[in-house]
C-alpha positions, -999 to 999 in steps of 0.1 A, spaced: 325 323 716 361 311 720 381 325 688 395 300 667 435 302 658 438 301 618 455 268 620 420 254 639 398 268 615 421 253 589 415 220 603 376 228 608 376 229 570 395 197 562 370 179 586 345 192 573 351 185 534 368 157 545 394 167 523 432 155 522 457 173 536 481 177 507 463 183 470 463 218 463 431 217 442 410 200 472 406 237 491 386 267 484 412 292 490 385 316 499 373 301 525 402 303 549 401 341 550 433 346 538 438 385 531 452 384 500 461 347 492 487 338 464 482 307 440 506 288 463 483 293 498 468 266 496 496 242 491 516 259 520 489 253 539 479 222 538 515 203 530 524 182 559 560 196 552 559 230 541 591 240 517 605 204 524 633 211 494 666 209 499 675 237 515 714 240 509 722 228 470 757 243 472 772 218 498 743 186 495 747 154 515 727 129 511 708 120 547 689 143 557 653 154 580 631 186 574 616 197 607 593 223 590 556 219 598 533 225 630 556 233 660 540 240 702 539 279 702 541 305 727 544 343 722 536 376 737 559 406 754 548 392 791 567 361 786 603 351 794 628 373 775 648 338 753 679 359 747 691 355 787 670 323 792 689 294 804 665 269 807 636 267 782 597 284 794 571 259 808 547 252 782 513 260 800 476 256 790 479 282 765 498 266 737 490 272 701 502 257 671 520 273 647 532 265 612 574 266 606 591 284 588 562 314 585 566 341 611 539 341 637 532 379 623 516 360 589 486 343 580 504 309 568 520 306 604 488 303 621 489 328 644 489 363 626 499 384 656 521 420 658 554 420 676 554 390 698 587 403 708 593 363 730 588 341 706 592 305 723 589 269 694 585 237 709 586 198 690 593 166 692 625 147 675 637 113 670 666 106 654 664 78 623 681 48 634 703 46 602 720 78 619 738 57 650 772 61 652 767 98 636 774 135 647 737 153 645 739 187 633 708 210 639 704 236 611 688 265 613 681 289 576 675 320 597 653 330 628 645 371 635 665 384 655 683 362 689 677 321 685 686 301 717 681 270 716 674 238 740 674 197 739 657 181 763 659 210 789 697 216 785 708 249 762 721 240 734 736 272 724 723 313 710 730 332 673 728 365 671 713 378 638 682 376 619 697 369 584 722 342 585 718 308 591 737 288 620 738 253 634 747 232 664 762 196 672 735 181 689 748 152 696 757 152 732 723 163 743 700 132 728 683 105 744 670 74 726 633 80 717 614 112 712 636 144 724 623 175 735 635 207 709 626 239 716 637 272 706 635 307 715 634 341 698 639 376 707 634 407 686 625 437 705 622 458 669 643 485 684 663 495 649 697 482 671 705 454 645 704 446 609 661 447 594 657 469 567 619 473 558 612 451 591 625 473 613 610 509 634 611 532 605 605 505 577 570 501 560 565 469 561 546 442 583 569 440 612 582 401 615 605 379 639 608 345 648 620 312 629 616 321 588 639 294 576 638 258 570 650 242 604 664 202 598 687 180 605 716 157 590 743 133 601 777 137 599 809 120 603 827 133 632 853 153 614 827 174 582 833 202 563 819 228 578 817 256 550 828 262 514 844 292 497 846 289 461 862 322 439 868 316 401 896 330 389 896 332 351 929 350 345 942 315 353 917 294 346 914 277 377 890 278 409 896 286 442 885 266 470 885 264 509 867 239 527 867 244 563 870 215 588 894 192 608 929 205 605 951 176 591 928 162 567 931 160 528 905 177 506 900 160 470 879 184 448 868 169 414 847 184 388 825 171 363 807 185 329 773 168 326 789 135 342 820 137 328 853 143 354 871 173 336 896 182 364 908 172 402 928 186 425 936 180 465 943 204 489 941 211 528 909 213 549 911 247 561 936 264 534 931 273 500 941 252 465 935 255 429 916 236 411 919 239 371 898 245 348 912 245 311 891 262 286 860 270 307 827 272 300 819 311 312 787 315 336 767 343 318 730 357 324 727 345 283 742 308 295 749 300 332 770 276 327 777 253 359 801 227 366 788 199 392 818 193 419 827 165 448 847 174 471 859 145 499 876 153 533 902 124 536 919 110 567 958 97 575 941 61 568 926 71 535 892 70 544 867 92 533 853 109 562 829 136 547 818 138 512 792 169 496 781 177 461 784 210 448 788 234 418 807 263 406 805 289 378 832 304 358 832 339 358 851 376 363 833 410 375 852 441 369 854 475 358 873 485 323 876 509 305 851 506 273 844 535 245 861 559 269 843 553 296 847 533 332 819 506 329 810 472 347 829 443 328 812 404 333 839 381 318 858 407 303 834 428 286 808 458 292 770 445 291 739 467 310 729 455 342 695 464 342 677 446 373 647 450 395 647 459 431 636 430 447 623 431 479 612 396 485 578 400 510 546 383 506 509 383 514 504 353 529 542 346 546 555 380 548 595 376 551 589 336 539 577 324 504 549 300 509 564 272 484 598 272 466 575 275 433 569 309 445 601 311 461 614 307 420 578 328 407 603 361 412 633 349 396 618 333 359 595 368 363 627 388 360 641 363 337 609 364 314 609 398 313 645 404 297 659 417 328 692 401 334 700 414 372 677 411 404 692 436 433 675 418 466 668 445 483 678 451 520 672 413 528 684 380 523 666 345 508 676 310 517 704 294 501 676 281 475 673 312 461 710 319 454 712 286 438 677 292 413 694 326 405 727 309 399 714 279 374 689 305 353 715 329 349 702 362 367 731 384 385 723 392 417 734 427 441 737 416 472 723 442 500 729 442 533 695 446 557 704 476 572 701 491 607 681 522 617 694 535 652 739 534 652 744 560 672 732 554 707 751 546 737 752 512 732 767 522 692 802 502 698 780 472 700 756 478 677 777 488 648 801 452 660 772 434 656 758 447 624 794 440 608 797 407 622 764 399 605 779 416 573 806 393 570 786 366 581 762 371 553 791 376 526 808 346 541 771 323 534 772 333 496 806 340 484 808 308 467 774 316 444 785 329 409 755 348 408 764 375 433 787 398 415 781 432 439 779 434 475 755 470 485 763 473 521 743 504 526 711 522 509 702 555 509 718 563 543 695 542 561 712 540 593 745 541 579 776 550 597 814 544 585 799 541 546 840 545 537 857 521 558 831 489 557 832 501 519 868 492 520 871 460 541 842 450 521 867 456 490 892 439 505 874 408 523 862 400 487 879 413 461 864 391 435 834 412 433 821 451 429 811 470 458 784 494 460 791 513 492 759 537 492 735 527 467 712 562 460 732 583 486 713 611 473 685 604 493 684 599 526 653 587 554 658 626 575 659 612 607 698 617 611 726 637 592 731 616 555 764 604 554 768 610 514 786 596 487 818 579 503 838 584 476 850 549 471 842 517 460 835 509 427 804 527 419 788 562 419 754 555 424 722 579 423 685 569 427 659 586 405 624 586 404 620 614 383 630 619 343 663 601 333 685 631 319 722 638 326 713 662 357 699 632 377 724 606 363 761 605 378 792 607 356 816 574 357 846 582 375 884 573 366 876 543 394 840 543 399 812 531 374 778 551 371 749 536 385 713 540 390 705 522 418 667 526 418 648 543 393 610 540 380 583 535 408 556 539 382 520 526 399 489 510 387 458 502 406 445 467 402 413 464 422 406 432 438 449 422 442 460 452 466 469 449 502 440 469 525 465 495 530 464 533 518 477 522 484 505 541 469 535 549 443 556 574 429 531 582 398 503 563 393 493 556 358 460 553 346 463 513 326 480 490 316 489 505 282 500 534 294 522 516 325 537 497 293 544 531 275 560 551 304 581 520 311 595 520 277 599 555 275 620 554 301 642 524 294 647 543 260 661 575 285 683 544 300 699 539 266 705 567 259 725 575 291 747 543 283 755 553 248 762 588 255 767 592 293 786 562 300 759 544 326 767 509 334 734 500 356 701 510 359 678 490 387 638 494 379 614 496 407 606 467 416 597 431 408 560 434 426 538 453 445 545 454 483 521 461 508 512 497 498 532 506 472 518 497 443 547 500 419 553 465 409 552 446 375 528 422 391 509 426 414 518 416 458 497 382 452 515 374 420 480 371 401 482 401 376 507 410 351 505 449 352 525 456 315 525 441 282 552 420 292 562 410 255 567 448 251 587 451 284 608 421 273 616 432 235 627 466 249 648 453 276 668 426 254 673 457 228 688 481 253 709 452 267 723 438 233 729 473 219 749 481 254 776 454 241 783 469 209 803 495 233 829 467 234 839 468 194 858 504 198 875 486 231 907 468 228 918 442 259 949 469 262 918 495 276 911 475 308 923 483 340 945 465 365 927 435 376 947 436 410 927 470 417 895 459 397 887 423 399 893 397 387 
């Protein structure tokens, strides 16, 4: 008998039950076979437009097409290689259909193979009539690891990178009617370029392909093309840069809940200041966010480009507090104590299966008084950033790391990964919830720790930088590069006791940080992935999970009262594949602590962190011009 793709059997059901192809409650989960489904499965699977949100709330216009959904599909090592393609593969007899954005490696996609390697998308597109007379841009949120992509059989253009997201005019290549889009992906999984747990010596379910939302919008001929937004307290004003057509004029005003509270015109392509008098500080406690329009303006005086957007008022920095060198958000010390966050799932692996689940992991962190999520060694669409930013949860920034530097091709592979670096910087400076770019962990491939520390430092110095986060340990594969001795933290990883011997000093320049700690296990039959399952410690219940977790949040305290610690990261937010070390569990069905308990403890050890700021005086602060600002 012919095996049936999961997207077939999927439809099988729906025939069958004669069910309709949206309402989540209409399908028995169970009986698509999903390995370990989540309660958003079903919806993922059966919406006509999977994740059809806005996908970019930072820079919104209002036309706009979501081309998520069932795509042509082609994969497998034996086919055409689409990173030196220049025309697009002949779509045979063998096509299957696959569901975008989930990586053909997971269950939601469809297709549920390992290491397509060619990865080759094909659909149909027709552009609204309403959009004649417009520039079309193609957008893409992120596709693993080469994208080159083609309009009606001409080549439209390639991005290199698996974790930024790109877009091409593609205007000049439509026809009236149905156009032909298809696009091609490379990742050989070689460790040559920026994947983190995806990646040769990660531990995760190896995955490529498209794992963003792809759409399209219109645009006058002359947009802005990107924002950079940097509050600047000290002078109560914002910075802004909106890239575009040289020549034009850039009006930027902002509003507070509808009403205009300040406007200010600048240059497309240089930067102006636009004040804000008294501001309303962005805080974890009250994130705060002014709405903004910004208008690109001609020689005529016509508005040629217009986007909403929103800003947050804020400073990171270190000080000097109660004799100690300590994080400072908006002028004063407060814990960051966050989860490592690696952001996989069961059912779409790199790709949340709704944006519900997609905001699941934030209001977890949020509900369980932890006011910082570190997203570990991977990046989230621009959705993401923008939840975190409006509920008021500060996010470290890693960068997915790379696992082989060193080889003969290293000049190129250690370009690229920068490249991607400032790329990904570049895609989420403007989000006032990013207050700490980590560009390396644990020496995971990591090669000239000091000097991308620096340029990191100096590309944005609005925020902290974390240059080795846990550079105590180290994979063993290749020499450890170590502690680089700059940025502004020195930052251990403990899964042990917390005690002074495995917690670093703060340094005259450098804050103390513990970049990881906890690990602490629990086996929840029934909601673990059919994988050896494992953890650091596994305890034997919940109670006692609950009691080892405030135990050592209490050992947490204590090192910020009397050791001068400014950060401590728990792991992690949930379970992951095998490790088994989460506060919920990978499908997101079990809460694994007494999370009233976790969340009294947390908010205790976080409020008494602040009383460190009565025996500080403003006078006690360092130079902001070295520090932040």
């Amino acid at each position: 008998m012919k095996k049936l793709t999961f997207l077939a059997v999927l439809a099988l059901f729906i025939i069958q039950t004669g069910c309709e192809t949206r309402p989540q409650s209409t399908i028995d989960i169970d009986a698509l076979g999903l390995t370990l489904p989540t309660p958003w499965s079903a919806e993922a699977l059966t919406a006509e437009i999977p994740l059809s949100e806005y996908p970019r709330p930072q820079m919104e216009r209002t036309n706009w097409l979501c081309l998520n959904g069932t795509w042509d599909y082609m994969g497998g090592s034996e086919l055409a290689d689409p990173s030196q393609a220049e025309t697009p593969i002949a779509f045979g007899d063998k096509i299957e259909k696959i569901r975008v954005p989930f990586v053909p490696e997971s269950e939601l996609s469809g297709i549920k193979r390992d290491a397509e390697i060619n990865m080759w998308y094909r659909r149909m597109i027709n552009i609204p009539e309403k959009w004649n007379g417009k520039r079309i841009l193609l957008h893409f949120g992120a596709v693993d690891r080469i994208a080159t992509v083609f309009l009606n059989g001409k080549k439209v253009g390639s991005h290199i990178g698996g974790y930024t997201n790109f877009s091409f005019d593609i205007t000049d290549h439509l026809t009236s009617g149905d156009n032909t889009l298809v696009v091609g992906a490379y990742d050989p999984n070689d460790g040559k370029a920026a994947s983190g747990k995806n990646g040769p010596y990660g531990d995760y379910t190896f995955s490529s392909g498209i794992w963003q939302t792809v759409w399209m919008e219109p645009v006058d001929s002359h947009p802005i093309a990107q924002l950079k937004m940097i509050p600047d307290l000290k002078n109560s004003r914002l910075e802004i840069t909106a890239s575009g057509s040289d020549g034009l004029k850039v009006v930027a005003t902002a509003y507070d809940r509808g009403k205009e509270v300040s406007k200010a015109e600048g240059s497309a392509n240089q930067n102006f200041y636009l004040p804000v008098n008294d501001p309303k500080l962005w805080s974890p406690d009250d994130p705060f966010l002014y709405d903004l329009r910004l208008q690109l303006i001609n020689g005529q005086g016509d508005v040629v480009d217009e986007v909403k957007s929103y800003f947050g008022m804020r400073s990171t920095s270190l000080g000097e507090v109660d004799g100690h060198t300590r994080t400072l958000l908006n002028d004063k010390f407060v814990l960051q104590l966050g989860l490592l966050d690696q952001g996989y799932w069961p059912d779409g692996v790199l790709t949340a299966p709704t944006d519900a689940a997609l905001l699941y992991d934030i209001e977890l962190a949020k509900k369980t008084g932890f006011n910082v999520i570190r997203k570990h060694i991977k990046t989230e669409p621009q959705r993401w950033y923008y939840h975190c930013d409006r509920l008021g949860i500060i996010v470290w920034q890693d960068m997915p790391n790379i696992w082989e530097p060193d080889g003969v091709d290293s000049v190129a592979v250690r370009a690229q990964f920068r490249a991607e670096w400032k790329e990904i910087i570049d895609q989420h400076i403007s989000s006032p919830s990013v207050l700490v770019w980590v560009p390396f962990n644990e020496n995971w491939g990591a090669f000239e720790v000091k000097d991308i520390t620096d340029w990191t430092k100096q590309y944005d110095p609005s925020r902290l930088v974390n240059g080795n986060s846990g550079y105590n340990y180290a994979p063993g594969y290749r020499p450890a590069y170590g502690d680089p001795h700059n940025g502004d933290f020195v930052d251990l990883h403990n899964y042990g006791d917390i005690n002074e011997r495995h917690t670093p000093q703060p340094e005259k320049n450098r804050a103390s940080s513990i970049g990881e700690f906890g690990g602490k296990g629990l086996f929840v039959r029934g909601h673990m992935w059919p994988v050896r399952n494992n953890s650091y410690q596994i305890l034997a219940n919940e109670e006692l999970l609950t009691d080892t977790y405030t135990m050592l949040i209490t050992e947490v305290e204590q090192m910020v009262k009397y050791w001068g610690l400014s950060s401590a990261i728990y792991t992690q937010t949930t379970d992951v594949e095998h490790e088994i070390n989460g506060l919920v569990t990978y499908d997101r069905r079990v809460e694994k602590m007494n999370f009233e308990k976790v969340r009294n403890i947390n908010e205790s050890v976080i409020k008494e962190s602040m009383k460190h700021n009565e025996d500080s005086t403003k006078e006690g602060f360092r130079n902001s011009a070295l520090y932040g600002f």
